[in-house]
Each structure stands twice: as structure tokens, then as C-alpha cells.
PDB file of N, CA, C and O in Angstrom:
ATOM      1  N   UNK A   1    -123.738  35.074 206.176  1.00  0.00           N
ATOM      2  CA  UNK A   1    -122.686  34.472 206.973  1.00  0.00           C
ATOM      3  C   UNK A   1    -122.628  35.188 208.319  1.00  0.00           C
ATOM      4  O   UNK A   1    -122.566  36.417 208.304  1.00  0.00           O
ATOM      5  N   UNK A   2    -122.642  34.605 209.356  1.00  0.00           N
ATOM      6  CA  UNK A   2    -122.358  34.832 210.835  1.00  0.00           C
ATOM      7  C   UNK A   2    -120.962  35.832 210.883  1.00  0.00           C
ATOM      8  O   UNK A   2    -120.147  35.598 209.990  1.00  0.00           O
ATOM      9  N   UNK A   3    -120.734  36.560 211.528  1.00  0.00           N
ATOM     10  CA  UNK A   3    -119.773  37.677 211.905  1.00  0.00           C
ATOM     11  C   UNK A   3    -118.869  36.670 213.181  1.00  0.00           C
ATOM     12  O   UNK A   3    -119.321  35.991 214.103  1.00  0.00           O
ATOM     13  N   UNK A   4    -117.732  36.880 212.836  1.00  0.00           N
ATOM     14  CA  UNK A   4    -116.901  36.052 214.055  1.00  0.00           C
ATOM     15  C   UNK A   4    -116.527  36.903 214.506  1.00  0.00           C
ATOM     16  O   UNK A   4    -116.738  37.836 213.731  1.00  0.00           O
ATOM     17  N   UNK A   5    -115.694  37.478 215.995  1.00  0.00           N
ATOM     18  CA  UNK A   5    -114.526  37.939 216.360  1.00  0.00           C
ATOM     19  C   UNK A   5    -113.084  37.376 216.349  1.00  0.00           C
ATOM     20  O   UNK A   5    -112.717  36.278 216.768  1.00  0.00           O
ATOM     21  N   UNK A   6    -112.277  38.443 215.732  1.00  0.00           N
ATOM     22  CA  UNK A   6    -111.107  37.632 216.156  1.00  0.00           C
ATOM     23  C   UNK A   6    -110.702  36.486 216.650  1.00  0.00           C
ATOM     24  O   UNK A   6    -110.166  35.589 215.998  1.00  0.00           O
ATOM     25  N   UNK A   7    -111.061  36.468 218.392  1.00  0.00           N
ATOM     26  CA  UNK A   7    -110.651  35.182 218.880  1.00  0.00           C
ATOM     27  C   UNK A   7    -111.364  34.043 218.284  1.00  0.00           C
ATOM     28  O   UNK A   7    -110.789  32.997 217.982  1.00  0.00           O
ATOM     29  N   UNK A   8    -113.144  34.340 218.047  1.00  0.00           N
ATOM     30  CA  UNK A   8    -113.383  33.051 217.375  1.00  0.00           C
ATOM     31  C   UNK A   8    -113.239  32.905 215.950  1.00  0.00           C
ATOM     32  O   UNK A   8    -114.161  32.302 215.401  1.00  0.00           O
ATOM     33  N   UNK A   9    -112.346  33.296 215.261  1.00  0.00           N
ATOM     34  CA  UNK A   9    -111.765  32.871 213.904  1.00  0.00           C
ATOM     35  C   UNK A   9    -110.597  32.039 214.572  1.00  0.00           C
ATOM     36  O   UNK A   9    -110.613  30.811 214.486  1.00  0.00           O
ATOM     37  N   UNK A  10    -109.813  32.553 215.088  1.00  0.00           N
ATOM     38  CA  UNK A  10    -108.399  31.849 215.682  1.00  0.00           C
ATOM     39  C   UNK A  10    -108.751  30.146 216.222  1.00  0.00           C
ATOM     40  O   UNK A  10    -108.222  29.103 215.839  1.00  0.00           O
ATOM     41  N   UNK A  11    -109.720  30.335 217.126  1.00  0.00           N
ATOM     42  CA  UNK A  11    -110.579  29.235 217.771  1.00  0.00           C
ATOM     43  C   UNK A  11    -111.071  28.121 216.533  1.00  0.00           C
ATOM     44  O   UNK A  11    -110.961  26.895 216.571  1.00  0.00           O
ATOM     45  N   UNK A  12    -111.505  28.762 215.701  1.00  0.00           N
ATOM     46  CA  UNK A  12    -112.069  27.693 215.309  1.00  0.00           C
ATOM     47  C   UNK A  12    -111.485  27.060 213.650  1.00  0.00           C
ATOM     48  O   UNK A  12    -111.927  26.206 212.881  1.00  0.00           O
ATOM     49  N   UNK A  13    -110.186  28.059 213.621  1.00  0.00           N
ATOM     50  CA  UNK A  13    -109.227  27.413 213.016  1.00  0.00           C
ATOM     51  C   UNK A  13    -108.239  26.523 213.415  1.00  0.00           C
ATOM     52  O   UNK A  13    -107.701  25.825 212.555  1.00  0.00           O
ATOM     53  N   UNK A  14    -107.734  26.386 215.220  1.00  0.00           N
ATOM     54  CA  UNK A  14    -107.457  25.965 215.973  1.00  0.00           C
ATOM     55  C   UNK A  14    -108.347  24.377 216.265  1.00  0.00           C
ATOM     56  O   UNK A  14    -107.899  23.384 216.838  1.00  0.00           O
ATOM     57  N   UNK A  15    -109.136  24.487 215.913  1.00  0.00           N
ATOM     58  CA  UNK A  15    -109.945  23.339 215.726  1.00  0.00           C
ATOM     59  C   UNK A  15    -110.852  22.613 215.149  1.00  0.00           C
ATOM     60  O   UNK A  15    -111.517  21.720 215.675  1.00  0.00           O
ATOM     61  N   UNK A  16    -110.897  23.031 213.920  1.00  0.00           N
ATOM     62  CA  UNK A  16    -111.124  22.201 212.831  1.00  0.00           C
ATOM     63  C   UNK A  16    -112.599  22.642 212.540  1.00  0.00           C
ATOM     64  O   UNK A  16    -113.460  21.927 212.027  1.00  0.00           O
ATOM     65  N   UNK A  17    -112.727  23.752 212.893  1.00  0.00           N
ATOM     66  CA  UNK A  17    -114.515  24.277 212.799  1.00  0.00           C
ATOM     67  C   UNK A  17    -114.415  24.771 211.691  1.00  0.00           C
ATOM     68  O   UNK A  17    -113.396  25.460 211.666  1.00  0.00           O
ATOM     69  N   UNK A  18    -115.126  24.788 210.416  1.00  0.00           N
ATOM     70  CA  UNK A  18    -115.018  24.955 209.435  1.00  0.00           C
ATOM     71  C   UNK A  18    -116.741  26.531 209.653  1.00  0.00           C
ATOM     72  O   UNK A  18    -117.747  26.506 210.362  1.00  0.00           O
ATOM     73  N   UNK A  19    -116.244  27.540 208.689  1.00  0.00           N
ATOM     74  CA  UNK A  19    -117.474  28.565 209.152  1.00  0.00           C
ATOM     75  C   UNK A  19    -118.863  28.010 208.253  1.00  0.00           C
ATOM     76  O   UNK A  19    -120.018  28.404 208.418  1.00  0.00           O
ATOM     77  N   UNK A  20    -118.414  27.042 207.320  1.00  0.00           N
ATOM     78  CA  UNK A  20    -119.588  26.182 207.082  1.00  0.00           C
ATOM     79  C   UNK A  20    -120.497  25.287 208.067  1.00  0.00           C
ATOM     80  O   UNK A  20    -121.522  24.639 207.854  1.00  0.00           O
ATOM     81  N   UNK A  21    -119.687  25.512 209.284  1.00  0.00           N
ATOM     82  CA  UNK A  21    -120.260  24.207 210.711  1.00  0.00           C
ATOM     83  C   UNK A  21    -120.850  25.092 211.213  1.00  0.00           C
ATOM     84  O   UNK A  21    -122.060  25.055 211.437  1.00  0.00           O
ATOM     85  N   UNK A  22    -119.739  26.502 211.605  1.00  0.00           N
ATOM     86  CA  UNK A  22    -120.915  27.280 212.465  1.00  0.00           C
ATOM     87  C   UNK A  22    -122.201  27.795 211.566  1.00  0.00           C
ATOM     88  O   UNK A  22    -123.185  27.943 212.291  1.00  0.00           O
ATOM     89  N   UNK A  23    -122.343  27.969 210.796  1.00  0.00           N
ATOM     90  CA  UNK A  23    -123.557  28.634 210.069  1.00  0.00           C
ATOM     91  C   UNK A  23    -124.750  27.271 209.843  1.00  0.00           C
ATOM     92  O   UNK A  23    -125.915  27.583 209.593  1.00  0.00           O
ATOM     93  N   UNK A  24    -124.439  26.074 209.928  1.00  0.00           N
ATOM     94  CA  UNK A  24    -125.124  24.788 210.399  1.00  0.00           C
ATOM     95  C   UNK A  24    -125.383  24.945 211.900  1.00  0.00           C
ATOM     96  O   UNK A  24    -126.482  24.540 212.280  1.00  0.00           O
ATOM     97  N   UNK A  25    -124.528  25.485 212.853  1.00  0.00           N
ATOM     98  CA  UNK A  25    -125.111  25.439 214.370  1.00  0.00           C
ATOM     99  C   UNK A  25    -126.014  26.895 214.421  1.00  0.00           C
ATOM    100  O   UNK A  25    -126.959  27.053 215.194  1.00  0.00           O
ATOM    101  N   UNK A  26    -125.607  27.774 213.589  1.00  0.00           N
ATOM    102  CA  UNK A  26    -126.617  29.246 213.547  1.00  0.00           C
ATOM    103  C   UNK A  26    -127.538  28.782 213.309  1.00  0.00           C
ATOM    104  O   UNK A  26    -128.384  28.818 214.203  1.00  0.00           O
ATOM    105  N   UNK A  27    -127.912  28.091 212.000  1.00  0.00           N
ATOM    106  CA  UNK A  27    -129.472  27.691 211.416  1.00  0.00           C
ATOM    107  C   UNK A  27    -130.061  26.492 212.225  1.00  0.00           C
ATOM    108  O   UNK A  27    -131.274  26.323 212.343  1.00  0.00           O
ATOM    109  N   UNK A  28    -129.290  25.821 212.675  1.00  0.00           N
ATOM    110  CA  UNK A  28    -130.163  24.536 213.136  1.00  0.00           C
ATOM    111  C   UNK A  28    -129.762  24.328 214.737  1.00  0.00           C
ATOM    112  O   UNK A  28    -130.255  23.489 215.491  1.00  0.00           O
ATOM    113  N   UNK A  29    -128.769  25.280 215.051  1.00  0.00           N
ATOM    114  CA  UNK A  29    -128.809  24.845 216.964  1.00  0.00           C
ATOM    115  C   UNK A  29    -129.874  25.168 217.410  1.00  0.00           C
ATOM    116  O   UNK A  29    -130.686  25.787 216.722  1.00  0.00           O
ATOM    117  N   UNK A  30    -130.135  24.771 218.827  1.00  0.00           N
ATOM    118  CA  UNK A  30    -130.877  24.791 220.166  1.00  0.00           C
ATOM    119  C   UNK A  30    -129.818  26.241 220.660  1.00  0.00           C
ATOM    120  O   UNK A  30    -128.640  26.466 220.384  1.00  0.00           O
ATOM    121  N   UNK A  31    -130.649  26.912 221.348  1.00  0.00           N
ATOM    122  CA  UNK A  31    -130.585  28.435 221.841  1.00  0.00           C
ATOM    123  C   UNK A  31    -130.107  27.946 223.445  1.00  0.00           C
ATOM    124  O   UNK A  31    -130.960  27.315 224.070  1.00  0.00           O
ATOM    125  N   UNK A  32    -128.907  28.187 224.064  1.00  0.00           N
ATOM    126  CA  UNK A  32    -129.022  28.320 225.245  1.00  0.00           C
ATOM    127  C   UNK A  32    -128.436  29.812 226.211  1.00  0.00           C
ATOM    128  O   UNK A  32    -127.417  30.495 226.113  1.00  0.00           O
ATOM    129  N   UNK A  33    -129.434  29.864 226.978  1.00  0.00           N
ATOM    130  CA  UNK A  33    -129.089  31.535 227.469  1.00  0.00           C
ATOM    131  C   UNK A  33    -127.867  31.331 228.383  1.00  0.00           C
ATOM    132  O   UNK A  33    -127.855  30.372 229.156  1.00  0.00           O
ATOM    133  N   UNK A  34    -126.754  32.269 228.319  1.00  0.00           N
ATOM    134  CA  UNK A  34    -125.991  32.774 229.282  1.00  0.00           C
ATOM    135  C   UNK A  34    -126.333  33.996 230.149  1.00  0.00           C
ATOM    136  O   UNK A  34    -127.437  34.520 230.006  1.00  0.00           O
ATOM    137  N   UNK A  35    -125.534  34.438 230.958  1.00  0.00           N
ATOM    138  CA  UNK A  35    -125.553  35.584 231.518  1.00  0.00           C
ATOM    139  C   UNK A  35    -125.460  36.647 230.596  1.00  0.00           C
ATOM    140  O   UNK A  35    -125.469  36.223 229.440  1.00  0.00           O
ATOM    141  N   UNK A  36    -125.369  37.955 230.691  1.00  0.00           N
ATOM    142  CA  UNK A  36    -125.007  38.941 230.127  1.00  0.00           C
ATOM    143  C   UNK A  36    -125.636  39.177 228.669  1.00  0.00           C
ATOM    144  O   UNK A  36    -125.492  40.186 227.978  1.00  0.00           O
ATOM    145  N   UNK A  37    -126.529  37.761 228.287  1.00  0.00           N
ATOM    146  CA  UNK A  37    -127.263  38.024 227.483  1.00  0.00           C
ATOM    147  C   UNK A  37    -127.003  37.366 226.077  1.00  0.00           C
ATOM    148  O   UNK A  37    -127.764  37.550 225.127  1.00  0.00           O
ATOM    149  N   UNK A  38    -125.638  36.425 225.999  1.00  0.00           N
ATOM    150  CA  UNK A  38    -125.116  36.320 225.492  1.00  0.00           C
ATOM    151  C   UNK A  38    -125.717  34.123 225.278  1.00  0.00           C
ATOM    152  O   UNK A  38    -126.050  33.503 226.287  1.00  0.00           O
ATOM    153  N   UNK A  39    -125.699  33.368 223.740  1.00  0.00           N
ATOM    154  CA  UNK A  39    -126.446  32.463 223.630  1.00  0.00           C
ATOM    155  C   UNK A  39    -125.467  31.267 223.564  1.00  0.00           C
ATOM    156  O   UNK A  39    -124.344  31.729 223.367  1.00  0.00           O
ATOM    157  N   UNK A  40    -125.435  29.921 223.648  1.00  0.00           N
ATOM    158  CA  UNK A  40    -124.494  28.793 222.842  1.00  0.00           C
ATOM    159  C   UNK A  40    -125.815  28.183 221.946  1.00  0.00           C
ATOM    160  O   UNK A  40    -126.966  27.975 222.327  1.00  0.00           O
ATOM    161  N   UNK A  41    -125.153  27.966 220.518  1.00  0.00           N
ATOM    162  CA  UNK A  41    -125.856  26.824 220.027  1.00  0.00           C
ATOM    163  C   UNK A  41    -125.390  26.008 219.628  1.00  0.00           C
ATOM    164  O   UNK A  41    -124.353  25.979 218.967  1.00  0.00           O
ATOM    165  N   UNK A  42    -126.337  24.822 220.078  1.00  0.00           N
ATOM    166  CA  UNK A  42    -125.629  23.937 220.272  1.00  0.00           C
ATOM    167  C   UNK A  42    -126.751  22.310 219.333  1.00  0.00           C
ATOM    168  O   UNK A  42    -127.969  22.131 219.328  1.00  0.00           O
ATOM    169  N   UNK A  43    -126.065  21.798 218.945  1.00  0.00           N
ATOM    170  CA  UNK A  43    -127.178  20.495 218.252  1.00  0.00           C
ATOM    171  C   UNK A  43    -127.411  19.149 219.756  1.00  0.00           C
ATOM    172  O   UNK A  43    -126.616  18.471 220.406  1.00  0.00           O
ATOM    173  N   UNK A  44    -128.904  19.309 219.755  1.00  0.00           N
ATOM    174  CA  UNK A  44    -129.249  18.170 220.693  1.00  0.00           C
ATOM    175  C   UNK A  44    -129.375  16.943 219.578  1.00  0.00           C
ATOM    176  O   UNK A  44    -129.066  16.884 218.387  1.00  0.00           O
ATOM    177  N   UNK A  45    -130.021  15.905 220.584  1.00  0.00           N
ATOM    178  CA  UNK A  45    -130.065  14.725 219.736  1.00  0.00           C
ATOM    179  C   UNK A  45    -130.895  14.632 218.691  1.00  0.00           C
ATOM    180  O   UNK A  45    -130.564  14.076 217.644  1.00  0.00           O
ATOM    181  N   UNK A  46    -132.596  15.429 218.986  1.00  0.00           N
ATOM    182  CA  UNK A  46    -133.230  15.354 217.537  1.00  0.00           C
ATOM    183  C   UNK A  46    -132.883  15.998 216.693  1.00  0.00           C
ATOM    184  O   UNK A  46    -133.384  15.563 215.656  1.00  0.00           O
ATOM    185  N   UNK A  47    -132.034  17.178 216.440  1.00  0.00           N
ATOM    186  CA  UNK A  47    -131.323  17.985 215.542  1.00  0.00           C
ATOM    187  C   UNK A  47    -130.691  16.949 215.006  1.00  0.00           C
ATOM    188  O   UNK A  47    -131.098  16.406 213.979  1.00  0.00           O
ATOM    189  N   UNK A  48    -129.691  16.593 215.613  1.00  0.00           N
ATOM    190  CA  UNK A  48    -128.425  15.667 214.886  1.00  0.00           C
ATOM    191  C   UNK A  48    -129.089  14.423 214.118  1.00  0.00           C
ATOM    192  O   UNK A  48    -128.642  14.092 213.020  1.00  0.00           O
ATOM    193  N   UNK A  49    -130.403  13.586 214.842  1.00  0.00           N
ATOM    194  CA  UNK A  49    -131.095  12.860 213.679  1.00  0.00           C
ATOM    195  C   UNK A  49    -131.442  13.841 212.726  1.00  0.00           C
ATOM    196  O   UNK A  49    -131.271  13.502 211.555  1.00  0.00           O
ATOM    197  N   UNK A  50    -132.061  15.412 213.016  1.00  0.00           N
ATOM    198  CA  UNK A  50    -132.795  15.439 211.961  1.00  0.00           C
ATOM    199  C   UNK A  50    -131.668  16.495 210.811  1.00  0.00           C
ATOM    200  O   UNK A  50    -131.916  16.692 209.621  1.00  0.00           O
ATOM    201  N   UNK A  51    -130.948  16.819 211.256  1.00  0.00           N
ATOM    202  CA  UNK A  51    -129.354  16.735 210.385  1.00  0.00           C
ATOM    203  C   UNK A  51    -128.742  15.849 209.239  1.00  0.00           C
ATOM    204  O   UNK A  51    -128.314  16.083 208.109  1.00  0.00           O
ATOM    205  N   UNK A  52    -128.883  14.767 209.997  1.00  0.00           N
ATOM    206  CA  UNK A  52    -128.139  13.584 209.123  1.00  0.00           C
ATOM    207  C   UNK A  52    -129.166  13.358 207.996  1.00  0.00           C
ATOM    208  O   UNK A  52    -128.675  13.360 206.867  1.00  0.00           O
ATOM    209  N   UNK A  53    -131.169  13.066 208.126  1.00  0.00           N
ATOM    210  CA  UNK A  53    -131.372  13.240 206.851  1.00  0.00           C
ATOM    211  C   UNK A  53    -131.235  14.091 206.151  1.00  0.00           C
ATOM    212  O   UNK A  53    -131.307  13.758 204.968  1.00  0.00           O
ATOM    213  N   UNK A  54    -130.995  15.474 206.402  1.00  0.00           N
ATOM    214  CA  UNK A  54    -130.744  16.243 205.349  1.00  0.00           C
ATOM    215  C   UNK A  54    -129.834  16.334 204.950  1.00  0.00           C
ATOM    216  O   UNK A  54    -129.836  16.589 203.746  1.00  0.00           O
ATOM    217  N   UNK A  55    -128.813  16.233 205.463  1.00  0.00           N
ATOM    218  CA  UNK A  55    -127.497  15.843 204.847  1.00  0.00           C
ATOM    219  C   UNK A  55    -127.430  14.835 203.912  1.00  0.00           C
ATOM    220  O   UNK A  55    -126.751  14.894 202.887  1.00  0.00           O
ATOM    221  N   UNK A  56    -128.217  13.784 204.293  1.00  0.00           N
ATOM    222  CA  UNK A  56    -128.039  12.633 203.645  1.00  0.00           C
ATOM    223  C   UNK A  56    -128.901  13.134 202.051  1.00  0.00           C
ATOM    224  O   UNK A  56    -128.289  12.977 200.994  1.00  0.00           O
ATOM    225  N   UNK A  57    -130.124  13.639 202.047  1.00  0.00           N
ATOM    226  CA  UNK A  57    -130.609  14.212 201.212  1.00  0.00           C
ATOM    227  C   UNK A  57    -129.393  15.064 199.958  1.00  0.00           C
ATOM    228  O   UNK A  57    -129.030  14.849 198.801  1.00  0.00           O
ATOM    229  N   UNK A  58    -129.097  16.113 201.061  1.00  0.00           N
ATOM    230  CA  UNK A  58    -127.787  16.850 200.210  1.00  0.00           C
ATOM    231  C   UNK A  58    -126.893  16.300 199.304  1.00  0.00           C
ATOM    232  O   UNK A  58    -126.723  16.591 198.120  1.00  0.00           O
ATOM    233  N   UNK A  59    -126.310  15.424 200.035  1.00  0.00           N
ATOM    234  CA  UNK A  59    -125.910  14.676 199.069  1.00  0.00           C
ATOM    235  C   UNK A  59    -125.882  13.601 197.873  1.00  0.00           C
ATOM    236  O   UNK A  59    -124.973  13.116 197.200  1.00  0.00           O
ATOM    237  N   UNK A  60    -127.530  13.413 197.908  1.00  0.00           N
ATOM    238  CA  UNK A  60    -128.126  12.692 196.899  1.00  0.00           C
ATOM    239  C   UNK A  60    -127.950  13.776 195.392  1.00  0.00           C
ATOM    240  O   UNK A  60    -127.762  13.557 194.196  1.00  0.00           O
ATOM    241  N   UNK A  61    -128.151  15.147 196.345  1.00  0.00           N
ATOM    242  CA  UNK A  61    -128.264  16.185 195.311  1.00  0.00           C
ATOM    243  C   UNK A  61    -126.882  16.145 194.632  1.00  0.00           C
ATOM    244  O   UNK A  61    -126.800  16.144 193.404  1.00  0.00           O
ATOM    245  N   UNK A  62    -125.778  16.113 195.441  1.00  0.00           N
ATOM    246  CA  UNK A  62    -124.585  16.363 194.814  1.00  0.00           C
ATOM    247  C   UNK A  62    -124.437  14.966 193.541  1.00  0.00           C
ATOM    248  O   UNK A  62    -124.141  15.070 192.351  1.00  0.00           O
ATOM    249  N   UNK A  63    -124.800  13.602 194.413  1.00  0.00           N
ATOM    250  CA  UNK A  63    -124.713  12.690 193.452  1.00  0.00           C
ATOM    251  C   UNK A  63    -125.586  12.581 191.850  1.00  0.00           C
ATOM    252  O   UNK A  63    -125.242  12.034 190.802  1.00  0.00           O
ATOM    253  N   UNK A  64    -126.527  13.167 192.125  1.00  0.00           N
ATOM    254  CA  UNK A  64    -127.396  12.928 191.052  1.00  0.00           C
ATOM    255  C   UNK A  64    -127.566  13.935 190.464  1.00  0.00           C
ATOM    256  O   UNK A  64    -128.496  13.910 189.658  1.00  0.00           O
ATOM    257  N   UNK A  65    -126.656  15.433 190.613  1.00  0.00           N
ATOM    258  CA  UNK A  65    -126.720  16.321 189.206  1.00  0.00           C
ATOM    259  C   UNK A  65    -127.915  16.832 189.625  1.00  0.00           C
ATOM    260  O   UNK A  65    -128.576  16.642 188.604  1.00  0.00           O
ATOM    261  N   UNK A  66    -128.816  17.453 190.563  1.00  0.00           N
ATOM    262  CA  UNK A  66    -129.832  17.857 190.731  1.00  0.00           C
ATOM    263  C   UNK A  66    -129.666  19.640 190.053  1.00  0.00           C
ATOM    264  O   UNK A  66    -128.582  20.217 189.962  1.00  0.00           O
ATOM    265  N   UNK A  67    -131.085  20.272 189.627  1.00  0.00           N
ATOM    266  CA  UNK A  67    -130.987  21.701 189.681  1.00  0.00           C
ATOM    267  C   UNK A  67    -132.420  22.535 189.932  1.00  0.00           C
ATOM    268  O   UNK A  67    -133.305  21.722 189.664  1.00  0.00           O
ATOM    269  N   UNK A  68    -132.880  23.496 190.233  1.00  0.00           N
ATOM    270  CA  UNK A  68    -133.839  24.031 190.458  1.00  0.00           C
ATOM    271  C   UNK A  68    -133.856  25.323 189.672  1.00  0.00           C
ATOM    272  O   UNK A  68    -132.712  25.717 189.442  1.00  0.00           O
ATOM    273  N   UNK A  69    -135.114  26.344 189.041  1.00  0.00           N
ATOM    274  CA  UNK A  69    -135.211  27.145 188.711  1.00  0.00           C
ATOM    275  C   UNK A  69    -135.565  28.574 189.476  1.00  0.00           C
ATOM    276  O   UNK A  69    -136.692  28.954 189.795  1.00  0.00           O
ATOM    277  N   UNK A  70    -134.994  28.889 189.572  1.00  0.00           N
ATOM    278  CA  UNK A  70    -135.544  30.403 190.867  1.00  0.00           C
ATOM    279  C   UNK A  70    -136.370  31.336 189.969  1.00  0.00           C
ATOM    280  O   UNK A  70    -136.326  31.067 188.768  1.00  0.00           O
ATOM    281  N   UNK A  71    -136.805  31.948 190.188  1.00  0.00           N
ATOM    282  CA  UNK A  71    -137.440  33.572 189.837  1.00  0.00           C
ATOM    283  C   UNK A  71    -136.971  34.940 190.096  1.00  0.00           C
ATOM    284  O   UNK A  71    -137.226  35.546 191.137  1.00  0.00           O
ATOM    285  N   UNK A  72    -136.541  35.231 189.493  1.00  0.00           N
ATOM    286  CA  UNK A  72    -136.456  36.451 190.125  1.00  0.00           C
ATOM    287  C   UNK A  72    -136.978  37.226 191.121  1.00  0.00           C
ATOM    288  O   UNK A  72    -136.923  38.452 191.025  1.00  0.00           O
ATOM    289  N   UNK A  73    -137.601  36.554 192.299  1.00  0.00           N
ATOM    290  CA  UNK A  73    -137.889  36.941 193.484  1.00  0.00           C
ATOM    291  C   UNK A  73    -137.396  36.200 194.204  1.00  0.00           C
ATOM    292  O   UNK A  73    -137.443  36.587 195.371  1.00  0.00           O
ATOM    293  N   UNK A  74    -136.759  34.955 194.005  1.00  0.00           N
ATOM    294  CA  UNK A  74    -136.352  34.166 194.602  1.00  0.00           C
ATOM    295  C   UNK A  74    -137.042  32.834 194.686  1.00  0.00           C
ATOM    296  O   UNK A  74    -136.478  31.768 194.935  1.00  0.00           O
ATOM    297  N   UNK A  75    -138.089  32.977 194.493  1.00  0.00           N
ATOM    298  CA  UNK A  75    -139.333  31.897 194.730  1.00  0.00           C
ATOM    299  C   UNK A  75    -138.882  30.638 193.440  1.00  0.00           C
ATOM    300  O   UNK A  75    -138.731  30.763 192.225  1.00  0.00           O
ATOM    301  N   UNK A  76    -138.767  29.471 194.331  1.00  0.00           N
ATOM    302  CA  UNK A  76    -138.479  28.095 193.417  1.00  0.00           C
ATOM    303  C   UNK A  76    -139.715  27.471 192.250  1.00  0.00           C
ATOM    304  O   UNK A  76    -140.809  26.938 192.435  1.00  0.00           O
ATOM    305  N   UNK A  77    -139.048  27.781 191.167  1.00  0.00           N
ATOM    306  CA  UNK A  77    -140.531  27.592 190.146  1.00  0.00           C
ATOM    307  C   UNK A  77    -140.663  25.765 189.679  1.00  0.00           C
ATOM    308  O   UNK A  77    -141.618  25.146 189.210  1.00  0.00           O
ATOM    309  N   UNK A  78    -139.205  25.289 190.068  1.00  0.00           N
ATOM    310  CA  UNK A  78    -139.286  23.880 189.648  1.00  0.00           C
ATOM    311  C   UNK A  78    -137.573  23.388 189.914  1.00  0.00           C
ATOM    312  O   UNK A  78    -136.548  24.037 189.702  1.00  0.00           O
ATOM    313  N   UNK A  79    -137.735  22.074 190.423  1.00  0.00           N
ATOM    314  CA  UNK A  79    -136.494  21.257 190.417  1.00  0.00           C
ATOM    315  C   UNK A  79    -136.603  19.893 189.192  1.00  0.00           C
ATOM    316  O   UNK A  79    -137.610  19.398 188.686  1.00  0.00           O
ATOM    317  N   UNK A  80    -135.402  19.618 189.025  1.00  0.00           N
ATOM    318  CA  UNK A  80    -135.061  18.549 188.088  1.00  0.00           C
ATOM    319  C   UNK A  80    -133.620  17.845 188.388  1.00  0.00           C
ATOM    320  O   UNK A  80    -132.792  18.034 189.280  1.00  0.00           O
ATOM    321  N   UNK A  81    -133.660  16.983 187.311  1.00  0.00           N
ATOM    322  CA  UNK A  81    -132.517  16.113 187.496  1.00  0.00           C
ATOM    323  C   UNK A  81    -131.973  16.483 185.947  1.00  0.00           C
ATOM    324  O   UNK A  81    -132.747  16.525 184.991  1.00  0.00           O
ATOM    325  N   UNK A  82    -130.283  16.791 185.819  1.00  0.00           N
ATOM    326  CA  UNK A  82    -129.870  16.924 184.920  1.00  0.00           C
ATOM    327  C   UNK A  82    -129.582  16.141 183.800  1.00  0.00           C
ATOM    328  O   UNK A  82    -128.491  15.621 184.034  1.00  0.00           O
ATOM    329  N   UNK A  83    -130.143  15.649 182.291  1.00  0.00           N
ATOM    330  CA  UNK A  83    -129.831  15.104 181.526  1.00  0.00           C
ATOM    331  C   UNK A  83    -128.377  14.651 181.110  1.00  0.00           C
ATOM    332  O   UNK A  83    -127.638  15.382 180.450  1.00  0.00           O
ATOM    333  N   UNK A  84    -128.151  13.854 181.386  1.00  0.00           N
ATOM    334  CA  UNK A  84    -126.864  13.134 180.341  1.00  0.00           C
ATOM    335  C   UNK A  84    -126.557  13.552 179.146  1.00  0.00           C
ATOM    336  O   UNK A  84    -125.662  12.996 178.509  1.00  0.00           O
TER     337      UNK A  84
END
């Protein structure tokens, strides 16, 4: 999870930014430089198409009971669909 400051916790409770959105603009924004060294990210237009299929994906997962097996290294050994 991304580290906020103060003001941007206040900020983005103030407006409906959920820290599930920013950690979607961490992983998938466009990088833009400021002064002082400091970045915005931000979603352009092929992000936001290429957003919505995965989202749209995501939620196939939620609908259909999906699950995967990890390893103990982390490494995905197999996905499935959950039996009835």
C-alpha cells in the first residue's frame, strides 16, 4: 500500500478517493514529472480502455467463484472455477 500524508488522507476522503483508486493510479498511471522532483499519476486514454478490460475481467472472477493455487513462493501453480 502507498504511504499518504496527512493532507492526502484528508483530500481524498474529502473526495471520494477510495486508497483502493490510488493504488490503481500507483500500478497503472502514466508518470508525469514536476519540479522538485516530485510525479502525478495519472490514467490516459489507453490505460482507461485498458482498465476497463480488466476490470471487466475482475469481475467475471467475483461472479463466477474463481480460485487459484499459489506455492509457497508465490508462483501460481493453477486456477479453477469453484464447484457447486
Amino acid at each position: 500500500m502507498i504511504e499518504l500524508t496527512e493532507h492526502a488522507k484528508l483530500r481524498s476522503q474529502q473526495r471520494g478517493i477510495t486508497p483502493d483508486c490510488i493504488e490503481v493510479l500507483n500500478m497503472f498511471g502514466c508518470e508525469i514529472k514536476h519540479i522538485q522532483g516530485a510525479i502525478s499519476l495519472e490514467l490516459d486514454h489507453r490505460e482507461k480502455k485498458r482498465l476497463r478490460r480488466v476490470f471487466k475481467a475482475c469481475m467475471q472472477l467475483v461472479e463466477k467463484d474463481n480460485y487459484a493455487i499459489v506455492s509457497e513462493r508465490g508462483i501460481v501453480i493453477t486456477v479453477a472455477h469453484k464447484l457447486s
